[in-house]
Backbone as CSV, one residue per row, in Angstrom:
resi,resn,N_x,N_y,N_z,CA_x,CA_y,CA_z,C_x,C_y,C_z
1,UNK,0.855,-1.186,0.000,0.000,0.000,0.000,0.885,1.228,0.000
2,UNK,0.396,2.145,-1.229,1.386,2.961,-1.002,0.688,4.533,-0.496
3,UNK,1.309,5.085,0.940,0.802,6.367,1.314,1.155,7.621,0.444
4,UNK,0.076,8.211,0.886,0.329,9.753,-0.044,0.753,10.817,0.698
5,UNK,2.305,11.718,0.327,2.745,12.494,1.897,2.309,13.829,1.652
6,UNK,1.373,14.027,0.146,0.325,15.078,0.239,-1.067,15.266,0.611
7,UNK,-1.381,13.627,1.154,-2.802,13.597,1.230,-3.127,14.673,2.849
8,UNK,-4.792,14.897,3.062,-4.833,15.978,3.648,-4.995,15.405,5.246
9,UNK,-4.731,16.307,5.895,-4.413,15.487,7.638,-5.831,15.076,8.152
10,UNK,-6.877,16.330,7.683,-8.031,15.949,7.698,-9.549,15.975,7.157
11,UNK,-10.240,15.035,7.467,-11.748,14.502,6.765,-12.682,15.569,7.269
12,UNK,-13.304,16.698,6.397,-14.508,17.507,7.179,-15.595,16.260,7.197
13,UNK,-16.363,16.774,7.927,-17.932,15.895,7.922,-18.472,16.129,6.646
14,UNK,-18.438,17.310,6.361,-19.756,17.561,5.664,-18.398,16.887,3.833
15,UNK,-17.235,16.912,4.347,-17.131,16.581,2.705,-16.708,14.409,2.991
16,UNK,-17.318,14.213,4.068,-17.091,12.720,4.028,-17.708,11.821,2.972
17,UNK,-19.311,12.361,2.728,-19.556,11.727,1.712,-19.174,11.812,0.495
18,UNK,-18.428,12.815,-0.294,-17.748,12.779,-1.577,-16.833,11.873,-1.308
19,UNK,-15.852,11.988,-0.154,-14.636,11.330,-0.017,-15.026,9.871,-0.481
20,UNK,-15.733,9.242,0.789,-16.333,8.171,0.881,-16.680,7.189,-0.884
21,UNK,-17.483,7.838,-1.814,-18.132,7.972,-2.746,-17.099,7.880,-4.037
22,UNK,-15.814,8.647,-3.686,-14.579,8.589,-4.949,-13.640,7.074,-4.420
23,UNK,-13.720,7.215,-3.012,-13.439,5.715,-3.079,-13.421,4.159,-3.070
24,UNK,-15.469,4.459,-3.001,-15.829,3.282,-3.129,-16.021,2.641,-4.777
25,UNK,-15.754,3.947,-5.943,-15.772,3.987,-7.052,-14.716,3.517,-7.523
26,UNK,-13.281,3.446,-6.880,-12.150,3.071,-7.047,-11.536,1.464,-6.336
27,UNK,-12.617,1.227,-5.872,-12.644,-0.151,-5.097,-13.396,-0.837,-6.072
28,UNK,-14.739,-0.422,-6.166,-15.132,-1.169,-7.322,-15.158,-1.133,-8.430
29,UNK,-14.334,-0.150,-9.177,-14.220,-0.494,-10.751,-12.610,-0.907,-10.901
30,UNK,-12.123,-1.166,-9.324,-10.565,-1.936,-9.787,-11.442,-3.516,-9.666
31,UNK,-12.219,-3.349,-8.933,-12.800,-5.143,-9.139,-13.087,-5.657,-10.067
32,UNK,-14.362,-4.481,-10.437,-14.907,-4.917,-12.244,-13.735,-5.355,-12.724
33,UNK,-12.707,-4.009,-13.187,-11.668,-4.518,-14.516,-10.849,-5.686,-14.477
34,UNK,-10.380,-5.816,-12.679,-9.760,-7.216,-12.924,-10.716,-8.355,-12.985
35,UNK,-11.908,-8.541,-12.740,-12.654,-9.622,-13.445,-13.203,-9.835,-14.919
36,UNK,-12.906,-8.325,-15.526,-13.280,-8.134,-16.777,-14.797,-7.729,-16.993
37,UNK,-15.035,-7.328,-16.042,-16.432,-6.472,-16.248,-16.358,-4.846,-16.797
38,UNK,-17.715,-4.911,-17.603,-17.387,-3.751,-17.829,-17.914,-2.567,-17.027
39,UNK,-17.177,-1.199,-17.128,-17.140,-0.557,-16.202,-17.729,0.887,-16.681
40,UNK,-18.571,1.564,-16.576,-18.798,2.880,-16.955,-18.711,3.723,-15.731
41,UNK,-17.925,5.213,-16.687,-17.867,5.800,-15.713,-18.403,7.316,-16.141
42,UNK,-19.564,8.077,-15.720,-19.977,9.026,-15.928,-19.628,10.277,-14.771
43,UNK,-20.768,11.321,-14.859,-19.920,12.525,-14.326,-20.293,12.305,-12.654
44,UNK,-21.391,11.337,-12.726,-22.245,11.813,-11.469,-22.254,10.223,-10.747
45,UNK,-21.936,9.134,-11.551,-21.502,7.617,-11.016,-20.514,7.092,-12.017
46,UNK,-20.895,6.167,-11.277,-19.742,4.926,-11.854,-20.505,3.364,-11.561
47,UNK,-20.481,3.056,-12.604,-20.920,1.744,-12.500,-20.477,0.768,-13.076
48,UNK,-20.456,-0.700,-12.476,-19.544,-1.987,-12.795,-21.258,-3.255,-13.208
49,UNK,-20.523,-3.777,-14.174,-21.683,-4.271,-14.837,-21.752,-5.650,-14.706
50,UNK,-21.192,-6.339,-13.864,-21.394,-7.582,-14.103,-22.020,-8.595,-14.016
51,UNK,-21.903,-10.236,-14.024,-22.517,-11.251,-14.631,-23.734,-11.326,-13.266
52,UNK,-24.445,-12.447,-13.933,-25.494,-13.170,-13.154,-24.722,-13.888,-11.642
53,UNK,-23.630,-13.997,-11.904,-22.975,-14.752,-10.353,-22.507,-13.234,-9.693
54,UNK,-22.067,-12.536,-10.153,-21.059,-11.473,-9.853,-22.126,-10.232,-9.119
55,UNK,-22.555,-9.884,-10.001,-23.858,-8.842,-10.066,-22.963,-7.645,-10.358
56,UNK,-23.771,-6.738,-9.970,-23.659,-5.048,-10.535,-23.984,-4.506,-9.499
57,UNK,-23.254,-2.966,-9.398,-23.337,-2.143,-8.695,-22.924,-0.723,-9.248
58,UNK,-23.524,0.175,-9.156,-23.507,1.320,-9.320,-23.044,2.426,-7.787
59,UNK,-22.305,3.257,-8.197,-22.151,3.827,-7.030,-22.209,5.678,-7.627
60,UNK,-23.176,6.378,-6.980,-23.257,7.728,-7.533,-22.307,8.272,-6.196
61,UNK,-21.924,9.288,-7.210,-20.807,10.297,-7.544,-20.630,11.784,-7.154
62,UNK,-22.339,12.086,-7.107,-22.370,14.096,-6.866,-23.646,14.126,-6.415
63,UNK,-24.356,14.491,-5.603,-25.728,14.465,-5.107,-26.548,15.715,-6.337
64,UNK,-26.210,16.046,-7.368,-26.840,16.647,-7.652,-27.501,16.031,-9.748
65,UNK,-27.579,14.740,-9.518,-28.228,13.701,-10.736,-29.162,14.795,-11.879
66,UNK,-28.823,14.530,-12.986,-29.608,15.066,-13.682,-31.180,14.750,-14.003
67,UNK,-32.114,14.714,-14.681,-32.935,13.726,-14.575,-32.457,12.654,-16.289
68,UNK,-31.541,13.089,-16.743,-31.117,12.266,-17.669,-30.414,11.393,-16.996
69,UNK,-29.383,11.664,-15.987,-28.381,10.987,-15.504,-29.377,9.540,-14.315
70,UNK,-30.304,10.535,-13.900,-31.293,9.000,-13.183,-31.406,8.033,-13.852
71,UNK,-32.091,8.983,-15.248,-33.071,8.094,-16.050,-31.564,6.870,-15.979
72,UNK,-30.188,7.085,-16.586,-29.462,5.857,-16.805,-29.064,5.106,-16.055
73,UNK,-29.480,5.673,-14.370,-29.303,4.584,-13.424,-30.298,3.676,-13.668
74,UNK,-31.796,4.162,-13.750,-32.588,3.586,-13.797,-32.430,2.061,-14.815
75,UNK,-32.158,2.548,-15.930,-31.703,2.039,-17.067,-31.139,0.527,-16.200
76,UNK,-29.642,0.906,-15.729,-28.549,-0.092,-15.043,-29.054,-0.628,-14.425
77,UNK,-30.354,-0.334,-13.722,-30.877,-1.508,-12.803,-31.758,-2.375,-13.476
78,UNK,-32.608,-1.667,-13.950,-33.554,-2.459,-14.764,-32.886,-3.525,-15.872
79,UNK,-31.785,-3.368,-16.168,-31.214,-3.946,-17.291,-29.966,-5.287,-16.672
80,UNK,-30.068,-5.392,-15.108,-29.144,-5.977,-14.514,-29.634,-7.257,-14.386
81,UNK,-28.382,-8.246,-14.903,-28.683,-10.079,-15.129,-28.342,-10.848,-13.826
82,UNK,-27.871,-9.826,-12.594,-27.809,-10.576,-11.334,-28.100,-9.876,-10.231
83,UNK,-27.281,-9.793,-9.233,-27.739,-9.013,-8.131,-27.695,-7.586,-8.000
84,UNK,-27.836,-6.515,-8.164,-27.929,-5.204,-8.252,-27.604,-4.398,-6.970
85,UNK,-26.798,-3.776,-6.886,-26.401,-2.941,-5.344,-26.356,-1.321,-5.766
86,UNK,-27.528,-0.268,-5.372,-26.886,0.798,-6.014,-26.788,1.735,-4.292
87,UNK,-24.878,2.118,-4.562,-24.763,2.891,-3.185,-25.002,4.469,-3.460
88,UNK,-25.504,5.154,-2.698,-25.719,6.292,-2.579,-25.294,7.289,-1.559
89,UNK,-24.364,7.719,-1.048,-24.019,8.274,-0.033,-24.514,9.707,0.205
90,UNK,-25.004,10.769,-0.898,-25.472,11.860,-0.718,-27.177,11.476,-0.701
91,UNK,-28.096,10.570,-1.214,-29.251,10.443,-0.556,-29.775,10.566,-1.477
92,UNK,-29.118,11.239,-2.910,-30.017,11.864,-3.653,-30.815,11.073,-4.820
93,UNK,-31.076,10.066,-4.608,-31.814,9.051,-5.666,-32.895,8.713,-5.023
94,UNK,-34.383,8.709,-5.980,-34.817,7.791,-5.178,-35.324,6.812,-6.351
95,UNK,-35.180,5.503,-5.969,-35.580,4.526,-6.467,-36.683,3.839,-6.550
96,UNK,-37.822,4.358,-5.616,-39.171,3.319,-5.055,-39.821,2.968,-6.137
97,UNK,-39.607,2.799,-7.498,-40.455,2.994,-8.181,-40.264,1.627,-8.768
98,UNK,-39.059,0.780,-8.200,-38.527,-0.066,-8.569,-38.992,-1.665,-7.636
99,UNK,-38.226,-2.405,-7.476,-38.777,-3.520,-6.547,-37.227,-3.632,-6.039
100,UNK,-36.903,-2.817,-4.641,-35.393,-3.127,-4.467,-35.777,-2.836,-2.519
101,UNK,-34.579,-3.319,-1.910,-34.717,-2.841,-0.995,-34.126,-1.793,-0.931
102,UNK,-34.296,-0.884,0.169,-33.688,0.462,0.871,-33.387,0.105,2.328
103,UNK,-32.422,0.760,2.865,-31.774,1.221,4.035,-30.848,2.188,3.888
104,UNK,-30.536,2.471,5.150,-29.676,3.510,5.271,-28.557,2.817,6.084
105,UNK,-27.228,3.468,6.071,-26.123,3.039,6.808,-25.009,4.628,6.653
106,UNK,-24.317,4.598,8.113,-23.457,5.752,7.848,-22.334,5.554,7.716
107,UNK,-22.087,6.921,6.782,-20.381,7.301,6.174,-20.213,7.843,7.780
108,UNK,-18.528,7.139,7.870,-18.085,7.140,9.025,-16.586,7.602,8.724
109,UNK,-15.860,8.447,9.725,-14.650,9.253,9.238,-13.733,8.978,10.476
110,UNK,-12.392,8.526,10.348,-11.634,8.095,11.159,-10.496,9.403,10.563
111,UNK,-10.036,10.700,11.680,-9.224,11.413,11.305,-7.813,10.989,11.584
112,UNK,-7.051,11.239,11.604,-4.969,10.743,11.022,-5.170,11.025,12.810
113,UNK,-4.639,9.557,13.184,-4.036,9.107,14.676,-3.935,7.731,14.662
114,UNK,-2.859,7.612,15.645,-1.827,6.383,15.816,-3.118,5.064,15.546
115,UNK,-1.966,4.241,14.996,-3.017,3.101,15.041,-2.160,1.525,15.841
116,UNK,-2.949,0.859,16.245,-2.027,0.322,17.676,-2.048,-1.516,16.720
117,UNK,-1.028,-1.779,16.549,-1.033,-3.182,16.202,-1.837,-4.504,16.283
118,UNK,-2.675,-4.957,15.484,-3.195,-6.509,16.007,-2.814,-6.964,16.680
119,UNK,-3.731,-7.681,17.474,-3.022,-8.283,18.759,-2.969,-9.996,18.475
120,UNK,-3.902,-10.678,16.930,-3.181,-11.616,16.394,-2.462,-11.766,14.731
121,UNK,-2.128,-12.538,14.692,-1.297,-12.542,13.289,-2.553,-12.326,11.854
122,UNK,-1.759,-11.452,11.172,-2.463,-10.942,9.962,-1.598,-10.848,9.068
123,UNK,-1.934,-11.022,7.828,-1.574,-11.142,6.481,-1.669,-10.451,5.776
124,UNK,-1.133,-9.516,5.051,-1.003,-8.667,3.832,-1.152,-9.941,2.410
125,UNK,-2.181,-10.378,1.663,-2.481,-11.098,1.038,-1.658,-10.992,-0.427
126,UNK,-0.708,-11.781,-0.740,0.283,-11.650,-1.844,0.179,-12.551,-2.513
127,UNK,-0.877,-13.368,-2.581,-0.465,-15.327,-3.401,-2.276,-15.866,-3.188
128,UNK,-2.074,-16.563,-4.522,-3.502,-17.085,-4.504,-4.104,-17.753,-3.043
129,UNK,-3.376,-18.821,-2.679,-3.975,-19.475,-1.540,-4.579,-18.696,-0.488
130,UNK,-3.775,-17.328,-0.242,-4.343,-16.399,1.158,-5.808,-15.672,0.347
131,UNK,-5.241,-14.981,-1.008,-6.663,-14.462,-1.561,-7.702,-15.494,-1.466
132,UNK,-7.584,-16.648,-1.613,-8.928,-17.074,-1.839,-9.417,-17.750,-0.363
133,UNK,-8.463,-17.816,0.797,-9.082,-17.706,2.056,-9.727,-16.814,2.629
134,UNK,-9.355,-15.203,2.068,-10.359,-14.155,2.404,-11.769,-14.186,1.539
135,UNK,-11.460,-14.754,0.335,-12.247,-14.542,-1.076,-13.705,-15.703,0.102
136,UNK,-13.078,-16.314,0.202,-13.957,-17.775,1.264,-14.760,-17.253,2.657
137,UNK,-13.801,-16.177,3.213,-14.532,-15.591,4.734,-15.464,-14.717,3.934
138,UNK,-15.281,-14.100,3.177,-16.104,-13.342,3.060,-17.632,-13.467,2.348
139,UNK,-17.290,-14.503,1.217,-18.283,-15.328,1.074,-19.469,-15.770,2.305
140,UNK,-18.576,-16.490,3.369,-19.797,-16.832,4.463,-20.184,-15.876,5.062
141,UNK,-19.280,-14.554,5.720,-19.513,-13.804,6.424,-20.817,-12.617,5.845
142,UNK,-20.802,-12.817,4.776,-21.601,-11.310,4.067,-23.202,-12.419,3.676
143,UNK,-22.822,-13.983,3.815,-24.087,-14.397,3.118,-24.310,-14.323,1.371
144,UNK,-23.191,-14.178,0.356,-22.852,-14.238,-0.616,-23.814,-15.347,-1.328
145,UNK,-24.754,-15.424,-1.144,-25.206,-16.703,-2.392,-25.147,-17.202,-3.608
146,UNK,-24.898,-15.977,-4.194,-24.854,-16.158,-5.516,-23.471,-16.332,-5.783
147,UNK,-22.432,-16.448,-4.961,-20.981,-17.129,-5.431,-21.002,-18.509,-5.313
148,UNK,-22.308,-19.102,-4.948,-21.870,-20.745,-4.614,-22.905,-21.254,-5.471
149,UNK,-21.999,-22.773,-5.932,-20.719,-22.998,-5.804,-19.603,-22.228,-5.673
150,UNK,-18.600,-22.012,-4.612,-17.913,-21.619,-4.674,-16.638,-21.596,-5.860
151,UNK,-16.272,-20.380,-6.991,-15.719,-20.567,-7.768,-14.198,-20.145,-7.486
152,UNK,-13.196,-20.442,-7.263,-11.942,-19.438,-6.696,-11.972,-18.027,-8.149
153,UNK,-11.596,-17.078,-7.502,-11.335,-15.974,-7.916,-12.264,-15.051,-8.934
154,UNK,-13.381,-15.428,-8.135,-14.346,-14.808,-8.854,-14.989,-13.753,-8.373
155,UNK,-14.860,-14.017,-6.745,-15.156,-12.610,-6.114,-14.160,-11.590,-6.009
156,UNK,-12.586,-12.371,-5.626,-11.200,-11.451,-5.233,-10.330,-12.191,-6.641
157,UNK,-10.713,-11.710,-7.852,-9.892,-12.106,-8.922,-8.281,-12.118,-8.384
158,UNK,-7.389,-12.804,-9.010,-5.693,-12.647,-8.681,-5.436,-11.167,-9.100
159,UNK,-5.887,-10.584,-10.002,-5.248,-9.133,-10.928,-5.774,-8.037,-9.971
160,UNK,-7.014,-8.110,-9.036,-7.042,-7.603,-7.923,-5.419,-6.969,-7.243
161,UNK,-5.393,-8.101,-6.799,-3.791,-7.721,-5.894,-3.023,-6.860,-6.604
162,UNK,-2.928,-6.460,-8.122,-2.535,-5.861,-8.721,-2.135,-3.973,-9.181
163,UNK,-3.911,-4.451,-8.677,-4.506,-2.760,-8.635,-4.212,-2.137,-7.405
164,UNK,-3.676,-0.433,-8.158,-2.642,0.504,-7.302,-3.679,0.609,-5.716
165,UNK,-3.142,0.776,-4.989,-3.951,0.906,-3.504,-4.960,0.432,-2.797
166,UNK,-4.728,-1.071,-3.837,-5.788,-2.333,-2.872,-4.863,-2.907,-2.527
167,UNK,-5.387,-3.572,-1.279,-4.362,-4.323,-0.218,-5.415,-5.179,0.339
168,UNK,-5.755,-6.781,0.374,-6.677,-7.751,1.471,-5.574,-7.870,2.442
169,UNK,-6.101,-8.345,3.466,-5.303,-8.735,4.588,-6.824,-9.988,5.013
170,UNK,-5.602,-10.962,5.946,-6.523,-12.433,6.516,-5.770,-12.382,8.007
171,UNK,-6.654,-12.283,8.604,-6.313,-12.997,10.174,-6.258,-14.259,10.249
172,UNK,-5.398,-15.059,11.186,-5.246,-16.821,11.632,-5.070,-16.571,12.734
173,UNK,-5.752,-17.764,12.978,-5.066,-18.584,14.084,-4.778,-19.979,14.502
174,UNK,-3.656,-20.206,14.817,-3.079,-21.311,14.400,-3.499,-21.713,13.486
175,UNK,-2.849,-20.879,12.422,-2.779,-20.767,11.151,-4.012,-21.228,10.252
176,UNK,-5.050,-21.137,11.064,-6.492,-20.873,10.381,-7.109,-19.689,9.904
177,UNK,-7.391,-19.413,9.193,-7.848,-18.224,8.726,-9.335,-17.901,9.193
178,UNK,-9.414,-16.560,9.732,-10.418,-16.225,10.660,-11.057,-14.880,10.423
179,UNK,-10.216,-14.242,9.619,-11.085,-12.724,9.493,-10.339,-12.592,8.133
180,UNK,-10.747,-11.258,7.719,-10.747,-10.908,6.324,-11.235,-9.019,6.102
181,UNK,-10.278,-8.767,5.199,-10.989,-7.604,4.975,-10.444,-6.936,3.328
182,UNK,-10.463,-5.698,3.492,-9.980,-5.527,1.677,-9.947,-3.548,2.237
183,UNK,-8.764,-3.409,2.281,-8.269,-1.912,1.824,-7.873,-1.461,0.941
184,UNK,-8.326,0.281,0.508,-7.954,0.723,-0.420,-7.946,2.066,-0.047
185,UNK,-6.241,2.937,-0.873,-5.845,3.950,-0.288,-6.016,4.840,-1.980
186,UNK,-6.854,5.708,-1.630,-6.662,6.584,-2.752,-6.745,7.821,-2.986
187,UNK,-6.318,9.161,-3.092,-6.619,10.396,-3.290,-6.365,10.814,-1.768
188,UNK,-5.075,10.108,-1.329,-4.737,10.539,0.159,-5.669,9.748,1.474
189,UNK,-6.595,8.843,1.170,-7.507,8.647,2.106,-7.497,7.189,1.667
190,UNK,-8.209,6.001,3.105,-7.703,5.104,2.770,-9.349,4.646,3.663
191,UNK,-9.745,3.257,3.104,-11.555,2.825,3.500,-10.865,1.573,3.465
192,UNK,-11.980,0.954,3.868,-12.349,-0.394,4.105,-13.779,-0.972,3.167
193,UNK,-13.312,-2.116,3.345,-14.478,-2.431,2.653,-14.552,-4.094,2.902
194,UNK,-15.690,-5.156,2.692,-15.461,-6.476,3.217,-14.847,-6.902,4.651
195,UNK,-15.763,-6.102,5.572,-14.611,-6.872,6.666,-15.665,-7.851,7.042
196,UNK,-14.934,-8.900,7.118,-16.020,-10.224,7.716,-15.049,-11.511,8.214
197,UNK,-15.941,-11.596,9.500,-15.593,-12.906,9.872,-16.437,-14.083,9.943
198,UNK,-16.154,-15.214,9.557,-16.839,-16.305,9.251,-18.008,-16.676,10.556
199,UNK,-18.835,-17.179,10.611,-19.637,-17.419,11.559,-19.059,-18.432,12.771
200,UNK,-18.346,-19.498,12.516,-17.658,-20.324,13.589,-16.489,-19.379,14.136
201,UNK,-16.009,-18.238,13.404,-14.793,-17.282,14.367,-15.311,-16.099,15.068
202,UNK,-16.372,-16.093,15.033,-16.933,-14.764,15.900,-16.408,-14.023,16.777
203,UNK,-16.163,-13.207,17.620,-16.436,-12.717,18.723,-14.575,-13.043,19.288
204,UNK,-13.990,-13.190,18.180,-12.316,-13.562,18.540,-11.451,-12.207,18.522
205,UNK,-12.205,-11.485,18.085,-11.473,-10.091,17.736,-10.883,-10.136,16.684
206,UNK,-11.111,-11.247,15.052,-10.227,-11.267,13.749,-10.510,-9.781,13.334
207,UNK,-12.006,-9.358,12.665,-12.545,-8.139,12.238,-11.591,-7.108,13.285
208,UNK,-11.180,-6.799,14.242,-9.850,-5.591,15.013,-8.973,-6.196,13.791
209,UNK,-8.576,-7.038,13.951,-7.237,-7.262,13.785,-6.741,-6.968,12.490
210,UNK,-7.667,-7.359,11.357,-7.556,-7.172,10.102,-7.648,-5.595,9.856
211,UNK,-8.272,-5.179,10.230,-8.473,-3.605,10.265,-7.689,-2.376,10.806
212,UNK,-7.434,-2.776,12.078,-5.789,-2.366,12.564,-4.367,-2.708,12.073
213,UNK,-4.242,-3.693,11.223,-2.906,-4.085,10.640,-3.175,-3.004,9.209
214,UNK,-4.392,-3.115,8.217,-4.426,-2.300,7.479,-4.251,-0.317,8.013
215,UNK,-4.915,-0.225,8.954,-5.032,1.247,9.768,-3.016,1.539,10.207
216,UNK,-2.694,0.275,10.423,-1.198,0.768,10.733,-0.274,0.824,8.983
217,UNK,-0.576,-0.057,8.287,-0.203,0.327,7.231,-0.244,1.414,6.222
218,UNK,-1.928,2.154,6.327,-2.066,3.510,5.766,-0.829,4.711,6.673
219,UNK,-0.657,4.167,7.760,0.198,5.401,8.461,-0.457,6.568,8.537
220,UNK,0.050,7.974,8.404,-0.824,9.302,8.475,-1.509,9.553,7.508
221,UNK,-2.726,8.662,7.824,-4.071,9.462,6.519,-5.167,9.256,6.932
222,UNK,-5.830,9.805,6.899,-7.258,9.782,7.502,-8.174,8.740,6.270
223,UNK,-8.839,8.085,7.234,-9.708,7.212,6.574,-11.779,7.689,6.422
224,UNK,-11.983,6.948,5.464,-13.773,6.760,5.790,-13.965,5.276,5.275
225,UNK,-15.257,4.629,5.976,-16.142,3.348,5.321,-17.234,3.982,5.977
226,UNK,-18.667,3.015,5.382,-19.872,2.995,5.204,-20.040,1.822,6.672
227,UNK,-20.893,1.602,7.355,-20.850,0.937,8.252,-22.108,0.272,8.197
228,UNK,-21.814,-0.932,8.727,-23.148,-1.787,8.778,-23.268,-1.425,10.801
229,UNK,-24.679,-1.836,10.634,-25.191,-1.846,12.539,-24.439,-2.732,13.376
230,UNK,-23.951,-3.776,12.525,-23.157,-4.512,13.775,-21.963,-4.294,13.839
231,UNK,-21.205,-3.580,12.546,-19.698,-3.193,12.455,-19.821,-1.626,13.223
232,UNK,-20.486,-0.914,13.560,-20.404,0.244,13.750,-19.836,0.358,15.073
233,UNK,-19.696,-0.442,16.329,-19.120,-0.158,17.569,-17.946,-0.535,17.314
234,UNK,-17.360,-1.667,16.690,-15.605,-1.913,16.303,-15.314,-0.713,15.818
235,UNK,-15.767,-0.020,14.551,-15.594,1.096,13.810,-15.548,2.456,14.925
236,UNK,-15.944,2.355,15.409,-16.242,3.605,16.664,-15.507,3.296,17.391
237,UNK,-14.949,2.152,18.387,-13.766,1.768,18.791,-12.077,2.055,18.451
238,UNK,-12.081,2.014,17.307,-11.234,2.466,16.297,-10.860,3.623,15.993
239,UNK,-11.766,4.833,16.626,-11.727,5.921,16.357,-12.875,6.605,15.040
240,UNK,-13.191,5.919,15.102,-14.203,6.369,13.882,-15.148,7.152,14.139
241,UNK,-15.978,8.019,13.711,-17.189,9.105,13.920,-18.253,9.196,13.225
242,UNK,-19.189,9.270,13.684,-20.215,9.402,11.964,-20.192,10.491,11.505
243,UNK,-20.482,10.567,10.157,-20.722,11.687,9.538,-21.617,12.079,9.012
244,UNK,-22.233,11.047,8.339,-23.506,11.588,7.852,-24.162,10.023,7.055
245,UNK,-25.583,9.762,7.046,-26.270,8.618,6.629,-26.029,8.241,5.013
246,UNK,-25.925,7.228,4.300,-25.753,6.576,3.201,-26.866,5.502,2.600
247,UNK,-27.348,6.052,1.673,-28.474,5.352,1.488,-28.169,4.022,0.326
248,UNK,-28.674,2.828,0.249,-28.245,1.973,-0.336,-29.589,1.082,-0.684
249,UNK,-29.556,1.321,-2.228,-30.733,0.165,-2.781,-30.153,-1.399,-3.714
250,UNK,-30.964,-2.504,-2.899,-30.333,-3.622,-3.641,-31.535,-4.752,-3.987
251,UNK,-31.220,-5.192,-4.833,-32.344,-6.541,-5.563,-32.662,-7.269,-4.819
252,UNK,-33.571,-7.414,-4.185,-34.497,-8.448,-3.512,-34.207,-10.063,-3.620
């Protein structure tokens, strides 16, 4: 992972959700391309198009959508051959018109301070076998259905590891693999994304561990992720803050 020694010391609130939003666009259209999906990228989103196992996701870009620029979200969903995820962090879509679910979840901002070492062994993921042990936690942990059969490298392609300022990391113990997560540092700021631990490793502290080995690797940069309800007290533990709510529609 490589740090930026111009990126800025710190995350306002009110600009967390752009932040948030340029780098969940850069997480997922390094995924698309290394699986070979295709990827559009307009002024106001970005969207990754892929298969019936894979699905699609769109992620908007500027809270201020044209009604042309809807109409082509609209388009992307309606036209999607698998699972459909469209993230929204400024709020400004609305979708009901569709058959999807809605919730909300918050952009959360961790400003530049020390970050204190895992307290078990973690992996900076460099070689197929570790990718596809995270590619595997995360599968169970998120409830992934539509990857199984499990295919190797279909969720965490190898060319992944490739792309500039993604980094997975895997927690073990005794040399079992137990947590999982997927960082990415870009435009000075560095998120999370996938943190999951398998259902038989619960409550071990892998999800710290994976997250703090990445948090010590960004070094001085302030971070954001999107938080789910049960990740939000680790995340707040961590130093994290909310900033403001993220709205997210996905295929039923």
């Amino acid at each position: 992972m490589t740090n930026d020694p111009d990126g800025p010391d710190r995350v306002e609130l009110a600009d967390a959700p752009t932040r948030q939003a340029r780098n969940s666009a850069t997480f997922w259209a390094a995924t698309g391309s290394s699986r070979g999906d295709e990827v559009v990228r307009q002024r106001a989103y970005v969207a990754v198009v892929g298969s019936a196992r894979t699905g699609s996701r769109v992620l908007i870009q500027e809270p201020d959508l044209t009604a042309s620029e809807c109409a082509e979200v609209l388009d992307l969903v309606r036209g999607a051959s698998g699972p459909m995820t469209v993230e929204d962090p400024f709020s400004a879509l609305d979708l009901g018109e569709l058959d999807l679910r809605s919730w909300q979840m918050p952009v959360m901002v961790r400003q530049v301070s020390p970050a204190v070492a895992p307290a078990m062994d973690v992996v900076r993921v460099g070689d197929d076998t570790d990718l596809q042990a995270a590619e595997r936690i995360v599968i169970d942990s998120f409830d992934l259905t539509s990857f199984e059969p499990y295919r190797a490298g279909e969720l965490f392609p190898p060319a992944l590891l490739e792309q500039p300022g993604v980094d997975v990391y895997v927690a073990t113990v005794e040399g079992q693999p137990v947590g999982a997560c997927v960082a990415v540092v870009a435009d000075g700021l560095g998120s999370h994304y996938w943190v999951g631990t398998p259902s038989a490793s619960r409550s071990r502290g892998a999800g710290r561990a994976v997250m703090a080995a990445s948090l010590v690797d960004m070094g001085g940069l302030p971070a954001t992720l999107t938080a789910s309800r049960l990740g939000r007290p680790l995340y707040e533990s961590l130093g994290y803050e909310l900033a403001s709510p993220s709205t997210w529609w996905a295929s039923r």
